[in-house]
C-alpha positions as CSV (number, residue, x, y, z in Angstrom):
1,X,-11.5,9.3,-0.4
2,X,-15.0,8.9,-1.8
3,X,-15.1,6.0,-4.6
4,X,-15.5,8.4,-7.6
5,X,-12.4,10.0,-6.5
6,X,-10.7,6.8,-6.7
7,X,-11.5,6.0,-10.0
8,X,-10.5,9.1,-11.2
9,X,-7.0,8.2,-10.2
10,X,-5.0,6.1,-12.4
11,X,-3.5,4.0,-10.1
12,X,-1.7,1.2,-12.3
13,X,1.0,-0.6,-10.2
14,X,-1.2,-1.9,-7.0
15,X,-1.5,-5.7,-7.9
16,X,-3.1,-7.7,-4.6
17,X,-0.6,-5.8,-2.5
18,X,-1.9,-4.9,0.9
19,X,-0.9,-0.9,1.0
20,X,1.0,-0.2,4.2
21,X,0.2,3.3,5.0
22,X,1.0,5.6,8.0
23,X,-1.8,5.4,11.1
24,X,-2.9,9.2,10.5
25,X,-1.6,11.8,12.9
26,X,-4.1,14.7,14.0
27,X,-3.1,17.8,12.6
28,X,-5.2,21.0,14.0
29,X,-2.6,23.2,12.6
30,X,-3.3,22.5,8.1
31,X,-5.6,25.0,6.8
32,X,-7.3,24.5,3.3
33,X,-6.3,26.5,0.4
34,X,-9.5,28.8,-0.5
35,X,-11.3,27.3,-3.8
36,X,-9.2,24.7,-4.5
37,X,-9.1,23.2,-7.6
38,X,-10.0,19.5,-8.7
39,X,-6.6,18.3,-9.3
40,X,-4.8,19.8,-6.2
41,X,-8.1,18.3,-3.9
42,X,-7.3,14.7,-5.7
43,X,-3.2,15.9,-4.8
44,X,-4.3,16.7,-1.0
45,X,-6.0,13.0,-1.3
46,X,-2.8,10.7,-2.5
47,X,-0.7,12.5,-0.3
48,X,-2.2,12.1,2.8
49,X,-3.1,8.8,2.1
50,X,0.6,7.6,1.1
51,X,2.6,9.6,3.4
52,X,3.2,12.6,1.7
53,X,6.0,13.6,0.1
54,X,9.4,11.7,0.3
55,X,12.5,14.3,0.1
56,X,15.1,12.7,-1.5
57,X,16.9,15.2,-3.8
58,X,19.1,12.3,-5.6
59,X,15.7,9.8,-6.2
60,X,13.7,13.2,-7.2
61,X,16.7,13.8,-10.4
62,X,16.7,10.6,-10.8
63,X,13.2,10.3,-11.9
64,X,13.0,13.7,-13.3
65,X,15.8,12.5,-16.0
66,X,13.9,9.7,-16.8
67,X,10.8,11.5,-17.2
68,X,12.3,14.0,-19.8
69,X,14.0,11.2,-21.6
70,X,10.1,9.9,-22.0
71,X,8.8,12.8,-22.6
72,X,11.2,13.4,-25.4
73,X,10.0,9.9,-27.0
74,X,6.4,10.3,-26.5
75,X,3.5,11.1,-28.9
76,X,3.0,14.0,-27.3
77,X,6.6,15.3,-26.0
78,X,4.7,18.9,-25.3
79,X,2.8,18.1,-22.3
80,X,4.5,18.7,-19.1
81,X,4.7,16.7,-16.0
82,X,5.4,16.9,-12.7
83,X,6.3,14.0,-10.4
84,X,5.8,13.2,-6.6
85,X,7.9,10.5,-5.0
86,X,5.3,9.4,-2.0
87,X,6.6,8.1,1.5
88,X,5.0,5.0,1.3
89,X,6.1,1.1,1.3
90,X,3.0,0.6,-1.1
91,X,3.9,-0.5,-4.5
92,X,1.7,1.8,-6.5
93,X,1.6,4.9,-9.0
94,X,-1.0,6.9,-10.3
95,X,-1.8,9.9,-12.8
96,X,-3.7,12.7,-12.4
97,X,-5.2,14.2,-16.0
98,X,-3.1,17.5,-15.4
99,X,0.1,15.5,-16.1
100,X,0.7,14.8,-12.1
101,X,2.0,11.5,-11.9
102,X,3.0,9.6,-8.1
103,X,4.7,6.8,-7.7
104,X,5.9,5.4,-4.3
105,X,9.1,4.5,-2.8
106,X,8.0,1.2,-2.3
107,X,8.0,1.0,-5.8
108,X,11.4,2.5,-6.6
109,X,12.9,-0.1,-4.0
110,X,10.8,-2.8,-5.7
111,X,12.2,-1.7,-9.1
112,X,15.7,-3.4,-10.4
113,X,17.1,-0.7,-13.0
114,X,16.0,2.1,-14.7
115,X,13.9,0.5,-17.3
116,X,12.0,-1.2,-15.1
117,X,11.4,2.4,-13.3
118,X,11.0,4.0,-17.2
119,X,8.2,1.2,-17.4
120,X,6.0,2.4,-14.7
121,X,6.7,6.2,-15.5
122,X,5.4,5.8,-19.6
123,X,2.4,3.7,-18.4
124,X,1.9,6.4,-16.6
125,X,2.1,9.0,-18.9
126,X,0.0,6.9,-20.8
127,X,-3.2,7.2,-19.2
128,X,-2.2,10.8,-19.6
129,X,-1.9,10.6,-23.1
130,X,-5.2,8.8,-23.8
131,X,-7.5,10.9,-21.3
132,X,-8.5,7.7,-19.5
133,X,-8.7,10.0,-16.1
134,X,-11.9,11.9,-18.2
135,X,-13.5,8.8,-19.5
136,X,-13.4,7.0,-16.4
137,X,-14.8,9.5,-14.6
138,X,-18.2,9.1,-16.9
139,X,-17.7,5.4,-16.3
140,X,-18.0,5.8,-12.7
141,X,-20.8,8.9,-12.6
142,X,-22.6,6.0,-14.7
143,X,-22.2,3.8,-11.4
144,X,-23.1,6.1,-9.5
145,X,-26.6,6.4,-10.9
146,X,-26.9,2.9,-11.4
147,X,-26.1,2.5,-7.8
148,X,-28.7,5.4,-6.8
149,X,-31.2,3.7,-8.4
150,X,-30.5,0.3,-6.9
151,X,-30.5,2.1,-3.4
152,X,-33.3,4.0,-3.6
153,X,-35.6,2.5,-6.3
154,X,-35.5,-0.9,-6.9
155,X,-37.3,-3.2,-4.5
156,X,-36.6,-6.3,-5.4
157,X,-33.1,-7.1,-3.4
158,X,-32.3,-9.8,-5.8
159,X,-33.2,-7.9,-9.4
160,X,-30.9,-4.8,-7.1
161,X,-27.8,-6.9,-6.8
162,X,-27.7,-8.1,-9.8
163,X,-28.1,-4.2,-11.4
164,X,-25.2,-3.1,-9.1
165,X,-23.2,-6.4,-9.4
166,X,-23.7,-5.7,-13.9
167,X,-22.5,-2.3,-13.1
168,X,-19.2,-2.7,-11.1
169,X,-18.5,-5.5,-13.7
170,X,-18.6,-3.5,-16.6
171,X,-16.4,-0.4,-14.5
172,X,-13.9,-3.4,-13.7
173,X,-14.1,-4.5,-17.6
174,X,-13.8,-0.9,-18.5
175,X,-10.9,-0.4,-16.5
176,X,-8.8,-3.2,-17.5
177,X,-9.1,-2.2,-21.1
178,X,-7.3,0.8,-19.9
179,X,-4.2,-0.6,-18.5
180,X,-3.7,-3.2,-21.1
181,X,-4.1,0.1,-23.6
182,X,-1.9,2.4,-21.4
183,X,0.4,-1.0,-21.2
184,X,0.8,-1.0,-24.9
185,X,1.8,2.9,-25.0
186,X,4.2,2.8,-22.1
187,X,6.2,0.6,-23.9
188,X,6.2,2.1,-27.0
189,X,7.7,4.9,-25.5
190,X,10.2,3.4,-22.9
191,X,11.7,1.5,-26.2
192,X,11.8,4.6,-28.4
193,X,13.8,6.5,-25.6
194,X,16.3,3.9,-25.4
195,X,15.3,1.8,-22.3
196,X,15.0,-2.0,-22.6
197,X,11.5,-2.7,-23.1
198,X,10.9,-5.9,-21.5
199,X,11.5,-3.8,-18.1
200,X,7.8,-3.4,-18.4
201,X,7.2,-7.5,-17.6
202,X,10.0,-7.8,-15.8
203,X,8.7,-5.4,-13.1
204,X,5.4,-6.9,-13.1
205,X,6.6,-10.1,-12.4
206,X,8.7,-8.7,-9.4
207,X,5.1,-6.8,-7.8
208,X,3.4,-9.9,-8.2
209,X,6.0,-12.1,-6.3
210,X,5.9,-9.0,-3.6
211,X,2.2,-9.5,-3.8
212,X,2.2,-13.3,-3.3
213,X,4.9,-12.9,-0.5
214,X,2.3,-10.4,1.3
215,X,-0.6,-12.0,0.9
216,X,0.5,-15.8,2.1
217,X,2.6,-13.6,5.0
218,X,-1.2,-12.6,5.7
219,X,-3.1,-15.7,5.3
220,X,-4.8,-14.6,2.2
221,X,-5.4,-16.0,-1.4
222,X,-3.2,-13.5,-3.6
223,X,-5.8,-14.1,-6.5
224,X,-9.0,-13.6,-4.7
225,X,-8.7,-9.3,-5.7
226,X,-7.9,-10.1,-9.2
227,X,-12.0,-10.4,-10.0
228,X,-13.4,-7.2,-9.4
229,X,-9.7,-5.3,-9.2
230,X,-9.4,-2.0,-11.5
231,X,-6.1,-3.5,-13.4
232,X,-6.3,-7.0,-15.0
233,X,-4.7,-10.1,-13.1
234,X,-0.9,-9.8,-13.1
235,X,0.1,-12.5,-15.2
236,X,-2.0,-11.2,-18.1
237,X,-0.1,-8.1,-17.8
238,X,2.9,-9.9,-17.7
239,X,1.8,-11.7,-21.2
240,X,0.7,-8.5,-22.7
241,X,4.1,-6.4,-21.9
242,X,6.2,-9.2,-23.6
243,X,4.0,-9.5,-26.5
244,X,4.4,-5.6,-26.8
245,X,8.3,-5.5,-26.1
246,X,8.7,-8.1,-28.9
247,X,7.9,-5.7,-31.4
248,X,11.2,-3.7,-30.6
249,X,13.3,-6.3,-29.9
250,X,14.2,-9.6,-28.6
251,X,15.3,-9.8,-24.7
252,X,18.6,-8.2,-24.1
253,X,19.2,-7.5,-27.4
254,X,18.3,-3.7,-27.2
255,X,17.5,-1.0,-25.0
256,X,19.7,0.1,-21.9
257,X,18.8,-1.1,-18.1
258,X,21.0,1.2,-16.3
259,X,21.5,-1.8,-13.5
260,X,24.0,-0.3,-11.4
261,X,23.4,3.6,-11.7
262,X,19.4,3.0,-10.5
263,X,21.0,1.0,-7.7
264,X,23.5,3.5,-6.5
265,X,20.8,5.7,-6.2
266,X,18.8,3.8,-4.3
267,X,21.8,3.4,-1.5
268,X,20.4,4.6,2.0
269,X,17.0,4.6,1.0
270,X,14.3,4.2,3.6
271,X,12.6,0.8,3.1
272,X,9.3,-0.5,4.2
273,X,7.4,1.8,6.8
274,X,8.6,5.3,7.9
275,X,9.1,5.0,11.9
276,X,8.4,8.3,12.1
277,X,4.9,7.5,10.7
278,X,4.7,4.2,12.9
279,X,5.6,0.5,12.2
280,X,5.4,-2.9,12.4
281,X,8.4,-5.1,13.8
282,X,6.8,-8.6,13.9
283,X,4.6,-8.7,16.2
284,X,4.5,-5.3,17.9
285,X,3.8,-1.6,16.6
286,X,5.2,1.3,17.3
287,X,4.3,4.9,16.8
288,X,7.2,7.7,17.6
289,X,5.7,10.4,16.7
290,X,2.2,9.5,18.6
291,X,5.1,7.8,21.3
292,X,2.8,4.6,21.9
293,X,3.5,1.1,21.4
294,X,1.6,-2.4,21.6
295,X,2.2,-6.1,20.8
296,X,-0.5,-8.2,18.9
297,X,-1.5,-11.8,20.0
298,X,0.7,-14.9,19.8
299,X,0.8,-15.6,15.9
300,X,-0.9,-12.5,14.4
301,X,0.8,-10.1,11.2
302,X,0.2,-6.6,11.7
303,X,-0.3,-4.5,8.9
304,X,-0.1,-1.0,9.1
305,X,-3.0,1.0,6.7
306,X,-4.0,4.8,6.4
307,X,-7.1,4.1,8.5
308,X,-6.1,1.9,11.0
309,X,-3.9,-1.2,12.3
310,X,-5.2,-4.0,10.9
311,X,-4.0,-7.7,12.8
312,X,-4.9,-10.9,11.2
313,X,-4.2,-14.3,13.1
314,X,-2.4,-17.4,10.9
315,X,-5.6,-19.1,9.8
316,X,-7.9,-16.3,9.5
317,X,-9.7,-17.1,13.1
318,X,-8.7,-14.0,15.0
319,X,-8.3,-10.5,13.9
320,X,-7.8,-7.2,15.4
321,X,-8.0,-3.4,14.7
322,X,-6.6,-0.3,16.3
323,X,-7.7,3.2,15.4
324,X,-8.2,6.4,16.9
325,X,-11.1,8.7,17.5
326,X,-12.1,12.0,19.0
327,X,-14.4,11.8,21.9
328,X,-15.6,14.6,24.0
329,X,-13.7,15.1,27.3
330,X,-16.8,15.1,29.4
331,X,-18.6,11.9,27.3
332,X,-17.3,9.0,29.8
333,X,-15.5,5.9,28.0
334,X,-18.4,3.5,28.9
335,X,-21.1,5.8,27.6
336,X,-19.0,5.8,24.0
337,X,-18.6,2.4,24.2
338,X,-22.7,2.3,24.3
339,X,-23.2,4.9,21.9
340,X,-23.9,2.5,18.7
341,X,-20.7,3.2,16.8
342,X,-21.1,-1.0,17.1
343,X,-23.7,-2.9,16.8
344,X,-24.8,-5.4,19.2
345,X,-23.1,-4.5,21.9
346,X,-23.3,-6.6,25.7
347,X,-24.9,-3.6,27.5
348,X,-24.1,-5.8,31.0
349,X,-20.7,-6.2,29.6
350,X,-19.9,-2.7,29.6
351,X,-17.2,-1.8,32.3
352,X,-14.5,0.7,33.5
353,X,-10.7,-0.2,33.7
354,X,-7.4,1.4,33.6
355,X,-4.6,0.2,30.9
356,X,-1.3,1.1,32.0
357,X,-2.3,4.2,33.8
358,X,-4.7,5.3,31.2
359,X,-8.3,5.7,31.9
360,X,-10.4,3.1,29.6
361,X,-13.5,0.9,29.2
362,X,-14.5,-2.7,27.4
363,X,-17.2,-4.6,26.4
364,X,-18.0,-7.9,24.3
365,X,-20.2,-7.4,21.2
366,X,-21.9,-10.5,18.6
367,X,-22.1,-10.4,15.1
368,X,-23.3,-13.2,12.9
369,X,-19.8,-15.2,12.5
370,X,-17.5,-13.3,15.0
371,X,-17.4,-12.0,18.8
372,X,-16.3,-8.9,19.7
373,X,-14.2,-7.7,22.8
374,X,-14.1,-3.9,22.4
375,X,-11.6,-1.6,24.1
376,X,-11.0,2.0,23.8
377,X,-8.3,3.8,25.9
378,X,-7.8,7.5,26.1
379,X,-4.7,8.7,25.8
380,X,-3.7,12.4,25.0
381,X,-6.6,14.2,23.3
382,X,-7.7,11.4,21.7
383,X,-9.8,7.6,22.1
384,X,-8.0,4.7,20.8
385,X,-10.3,1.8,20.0
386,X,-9.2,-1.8,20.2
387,X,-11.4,-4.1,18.2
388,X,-10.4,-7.7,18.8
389,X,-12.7,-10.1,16.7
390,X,-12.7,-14.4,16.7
391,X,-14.9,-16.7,15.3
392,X,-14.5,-19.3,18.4
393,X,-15.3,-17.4,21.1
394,X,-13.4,-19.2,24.2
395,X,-11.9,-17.8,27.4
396,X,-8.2,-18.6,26.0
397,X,-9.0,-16.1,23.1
398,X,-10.5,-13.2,25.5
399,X,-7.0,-13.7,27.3
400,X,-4.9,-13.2,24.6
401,X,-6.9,-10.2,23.4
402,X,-6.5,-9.1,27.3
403,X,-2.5,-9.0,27.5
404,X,-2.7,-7.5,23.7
405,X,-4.0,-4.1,25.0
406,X,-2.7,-4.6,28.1
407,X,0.9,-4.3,26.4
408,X,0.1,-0.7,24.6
409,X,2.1,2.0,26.7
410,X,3.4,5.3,26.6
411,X,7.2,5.3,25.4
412,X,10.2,7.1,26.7
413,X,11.9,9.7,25.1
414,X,15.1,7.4,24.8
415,X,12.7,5.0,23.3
416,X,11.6,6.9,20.5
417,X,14.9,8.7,19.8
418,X,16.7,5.0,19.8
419,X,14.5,4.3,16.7
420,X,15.8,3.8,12.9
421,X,14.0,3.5,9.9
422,X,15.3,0.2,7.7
423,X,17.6,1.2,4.6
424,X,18.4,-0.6,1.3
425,X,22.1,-1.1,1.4
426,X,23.6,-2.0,-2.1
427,X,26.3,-4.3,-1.3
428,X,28.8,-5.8,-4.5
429,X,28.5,-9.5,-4.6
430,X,32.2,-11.6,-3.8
431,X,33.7,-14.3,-4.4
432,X,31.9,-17.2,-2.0
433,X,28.4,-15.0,-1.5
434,X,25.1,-16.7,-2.2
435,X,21.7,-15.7,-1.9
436,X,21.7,-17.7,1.3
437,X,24.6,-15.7,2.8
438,X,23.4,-12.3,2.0
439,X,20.1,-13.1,3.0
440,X,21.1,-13.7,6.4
441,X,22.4,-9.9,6.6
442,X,19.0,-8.7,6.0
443,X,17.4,-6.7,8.8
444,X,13.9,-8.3,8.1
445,X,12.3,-10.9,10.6
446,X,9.7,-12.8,8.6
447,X,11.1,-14.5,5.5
448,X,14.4,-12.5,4.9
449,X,15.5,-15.2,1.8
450,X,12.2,-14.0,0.2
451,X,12.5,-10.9,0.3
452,X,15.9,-10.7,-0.8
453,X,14.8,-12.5,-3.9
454,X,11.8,-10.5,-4.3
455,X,13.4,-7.1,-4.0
456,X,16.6,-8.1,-6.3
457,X,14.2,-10.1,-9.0
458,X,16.1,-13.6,-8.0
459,X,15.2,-17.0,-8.4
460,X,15.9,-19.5,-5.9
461,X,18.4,-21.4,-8.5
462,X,20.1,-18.1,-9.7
463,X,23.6,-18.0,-9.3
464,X,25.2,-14.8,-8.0
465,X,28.4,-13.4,-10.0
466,X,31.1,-11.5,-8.1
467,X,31.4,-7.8,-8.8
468,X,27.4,-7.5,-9.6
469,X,25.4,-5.1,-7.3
470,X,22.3,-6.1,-5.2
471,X,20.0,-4.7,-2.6
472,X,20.0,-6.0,1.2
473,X,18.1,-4.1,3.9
474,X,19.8,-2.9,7.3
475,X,18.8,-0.8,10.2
């Protein structure tokens, strides 16, 4: 999706949450509509980059409700909408200026009750409301140009940087005004229909735990994508919302939540990645569909994106990517591998090999701070590449990137039909349970007391009360 494309979406929710999207599946069989317009393009777009569409007829009324009950409340209770529930773990939503609004399953599942969900719907619909989809979209033609001239005027290097580094600042600035403004209305709106309105920073304090769980699972600082990021740093969201809910009420004191219908709804619902679109189970990732699977290196998180797998080793040292190409049948593997789609690579280093019965080649590339070893392996119609990168380039490290690819395989039909998706299970709290206990019931491998408390909004102090509902994920 080009960058003005992007910007024209107004995707609120994504706080520094590392979207985990499906590896894309070549489809020869979609044909384009003739002339389409801008908005269903910008639909084509989201939906192939979040999974497309998730069929759930009982979520899909659920939201629709809510929408109307907005709607109803709303400045502008004439415009129509349509939402899309997306297949995706990703904790995001966006608006289209036609009234199109998205939101993910992730986020449903992140969600806690209906006001929270409400929240996330009226900011929404406020973008809607206050054209920001057209005014950003001068914002960003403005970048554009600014950018054009930087590339192909300036030629000072330094004075160039600066003129780009002015302009993203100002689209970033630009941006965040919009939220905080689209912030303001949502809640207006989610109180005036009757939902609690501090659901709007109680949800944003749930995506940025999910955030911070994500990012120190990865390795990463969760606040260095707050600078440049097209929706203002989490807390001061947080800050805003309650400043904005305290002019309809005090906590609790008004406004329904809707606790334990949202979460009856959300019994049996697919959580975290779609098998059927491939997924990660600690270390190793599996694709049905493609009917392939491969294990990463000793103390790497996988993370499955629209574009590729992405692999990050604890520390930051080692990384890895896996995606897939198109080479021509009769263009051999070591001739692509010399091609240039990577710079600097060891011409000498170039060789032939075979990976589990699959014909392949490899190669070592340099780059200013990392090595490369390069693998790409065809299997089907199609070139998967292995890109394994370290900063400390050591035999140990070629060996481990060695029994990597040397793992990825074909798998069996009883494989692939032997594979379940994980589901939120809403489980009633008894007499005895702790967070602890129903923790330990969780189908999740890395950090299941985490994300129980992340996906039920918990603290690790909180006491659990007999007869309350919470979420717990099973296979």
């Amino acid at each position: 999706m080009s960058a003005l494309a992007l910007l024209l979406l107004a995707g609120c929710t994504s706080s520094p949450d590392f979207r985990q999207v499906s590896l894309p599946v070549p489809d020869s069989t979609t044909v384009a509509p003739a002339r389409p317009t801008a908005a269903q393009r910008e639909n084509a777009r989201i939906l192939a980059s979040y999974g497309g569409i998730y069929d759930s007829t009982r979520l899909q009324a659920l939201v629709e409700q809510t929408v109307d009950r907005l709607v109803a409340a709303s400045e502008r209770p004439d415009l129509k909408y349509k939402v899309t529930i997306l297949n995706s773990p990703a904790i995001n939503a966006f608006a289209l200026p036609n009234g199109q609004l998205y939101i993910t399953r992730g986020l449903v599942a992140l969600a806690s009750d209906k006001a929270e969900l409400a929240s996330v719907l009226a900011h929404e619909m406020g973008h809607v409301i206050a054209h920001h989809a057209a005014i950003r979209e001068e914002q960003a033609r403005q970048a554009q140009i600014i950018s054009h001239v930087v590339n192909d005027v300036l030629s000072d290097p330094n004075a160039g940087a600066l003129a780009l580094a002015k302009s993203k600042l100002t689209l970033a600035a630009f941006s965040r005004a919009q939220e905080f403004e689209a912030d303001g209305i949502g809640v207006g709106i989610s109180a005036r229909a009757g939902f609690d309105p501090f659901g709007a920073s109680r949800f944003l304090t749930g995506m940025q735990r999910n955030a911070d769980l994500k990012s120190t699972a990865a390795g990463n600082d969760p606040r260095a994508l707050d600078f440049l990021s097209s929706h203002p740093a989490t807390p001061e969201r947080v800050k805003n919302a309650l400043a904005n809910a305290r002019q309809f009420s005090g906590p609790g004191a008004a406004g329904a939540r809707d606790r334990n219908d949202y979460l009856d709804s959300l019994d049996g619902m697919v959580f975290g990645e779609d098998p059927s679109e491939g997924f990660v189970r600690g270390r190793r990732f599996v694709h049905p569909k493609l009917a392939f699977t491969f294990m990463a290196p000793p103390g790497f998180t996988l993370d499955n994106t629209s574009q590729a797998v992405l692999g990050l080793k604890e520390g930051g040292g080692e990384a890895l990517r896996l995606d897939v190409v198109t080479v021509p049948a009769e263009q051999t593997l070591t001739a692509y591998l010399k091609s240039g789609w990577i710079e600097n690579v060891d011409q000498a280093s170039v060789e032939d090999t075979v990976i589990n019965g699959f014909p392949a080649a490899t190669a070592t590339a340099t780059g200013d701070n990392w090595s490369f070893r390069l693998y790409a392996v065809r299997f089907g119609s199609d070139v998967y590449r292995f890109i394994f990168a370290t900063k400390t380039k050591s035999a140990q490290a070629d060996k481990s990137f060695r029994d990597s690819v040397m793992s990825f395989r074909r798998m069996s039909l009883k494989e692939t039909s032997e594979i379940h998706p994980l589901r939120l299970k809403i489980v009633t709290v008894a007499a005895g349970d702790t967070q602890e206990k129903l923790a330990h019931r969780m189908a999740v491998s890395d950090r299941p007391l985490d994300v129980f408390r992340v996906i039920n909004g918990l603290n690790p102090g909180d006491k659990l009360t007999p007869g309350e509902k919470l979420k717990i994920v099973v296979e």
